[in-house]
N, C-alpha and C positions, 0 to 999 in steps of 0.2 A: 509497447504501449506505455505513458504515462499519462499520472493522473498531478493537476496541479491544485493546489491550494494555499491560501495564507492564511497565518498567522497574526494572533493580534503581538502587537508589540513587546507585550510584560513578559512573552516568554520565549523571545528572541535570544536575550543573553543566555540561558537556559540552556537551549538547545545548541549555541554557537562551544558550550564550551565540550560537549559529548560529539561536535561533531566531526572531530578528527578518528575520534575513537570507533565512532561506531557509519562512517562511511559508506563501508564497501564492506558486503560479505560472499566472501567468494565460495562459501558453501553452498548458500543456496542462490550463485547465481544473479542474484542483483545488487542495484547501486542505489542509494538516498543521498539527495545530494541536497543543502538546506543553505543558504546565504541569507544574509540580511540584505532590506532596501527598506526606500522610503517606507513603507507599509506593514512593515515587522519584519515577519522571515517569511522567504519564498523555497518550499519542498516540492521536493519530484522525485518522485519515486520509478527507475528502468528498468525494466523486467527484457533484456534482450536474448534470452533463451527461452521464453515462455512458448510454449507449443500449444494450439486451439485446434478446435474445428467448430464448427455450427453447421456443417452439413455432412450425411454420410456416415456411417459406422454408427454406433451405438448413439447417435443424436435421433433416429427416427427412433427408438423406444418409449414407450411410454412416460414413464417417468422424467425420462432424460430432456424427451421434447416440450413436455409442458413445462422444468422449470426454466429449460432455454426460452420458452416463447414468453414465460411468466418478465423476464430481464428482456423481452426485445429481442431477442442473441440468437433466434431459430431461423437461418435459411441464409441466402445468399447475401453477402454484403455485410454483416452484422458481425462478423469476428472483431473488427476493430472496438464494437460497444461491448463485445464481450471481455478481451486486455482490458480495454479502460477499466471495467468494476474492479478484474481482480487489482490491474496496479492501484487500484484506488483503495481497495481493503487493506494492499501490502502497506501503503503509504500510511492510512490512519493506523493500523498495528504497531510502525515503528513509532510514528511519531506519540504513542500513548507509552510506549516503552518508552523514548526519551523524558517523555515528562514526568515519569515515575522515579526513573535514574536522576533526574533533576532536582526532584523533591525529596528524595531518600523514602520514598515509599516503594521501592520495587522490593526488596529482600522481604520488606516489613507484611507487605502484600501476599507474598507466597507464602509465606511460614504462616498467617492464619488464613487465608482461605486454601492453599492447598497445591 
């Protein structure tokens, strides 16, 4: 699954110059991949090991089934709406981590909140 979004322009260069660095992590598995175009930068975030379900096993529990139905993502058909959110959480998590790195507020960030 991915999720796509752009960027506005101002922090194209930004994120073009962290994005050799921070690419591909093969730890956990996926790829961010971020270009410039007409329109700023264009990110995508690939999750091709991401394993779902929405039906079956622990999806008819309580809990489990209402937050699935709560997202759409309970029953047949609806795995693909369910990638999409997470690649779309994974994709805004990086992309706020770039911007932090870009700004020099990420170190600054964790040392006071924690």
């Amino acid at each position: 699954a991915s999720a796509q979004f752009i960027l506005e322009p101002a922090k194209a260069e930004e994120i073009q110059k962290y994005q050799q660095r921070i690419s591909f992590e093969p730890n956990s598995v996926s790829a961010l991949q971020e270009s410039r175009n007409e329109d700023g930068v264009y990110a995508c975030m690939v999750l091709p090991s991401l394993v779902l379900g929405s039906i079956g096993g622990g999806t008819s529990l309580a809990t489990q089934k209402e937050c699935l139905q709560l997202m759409g993502c309970h029953g047949m058909n609806s795995v693909a709406r369910l990638g999409e959110i997470i690649a779309g959480f994974a994709l805004g998590l990086d992309l706020s981590t770039l911007g932090a790195i870009s700004n020099g507020t990420f170190a600054a960030s964790h040392e006071k909140l924690g």
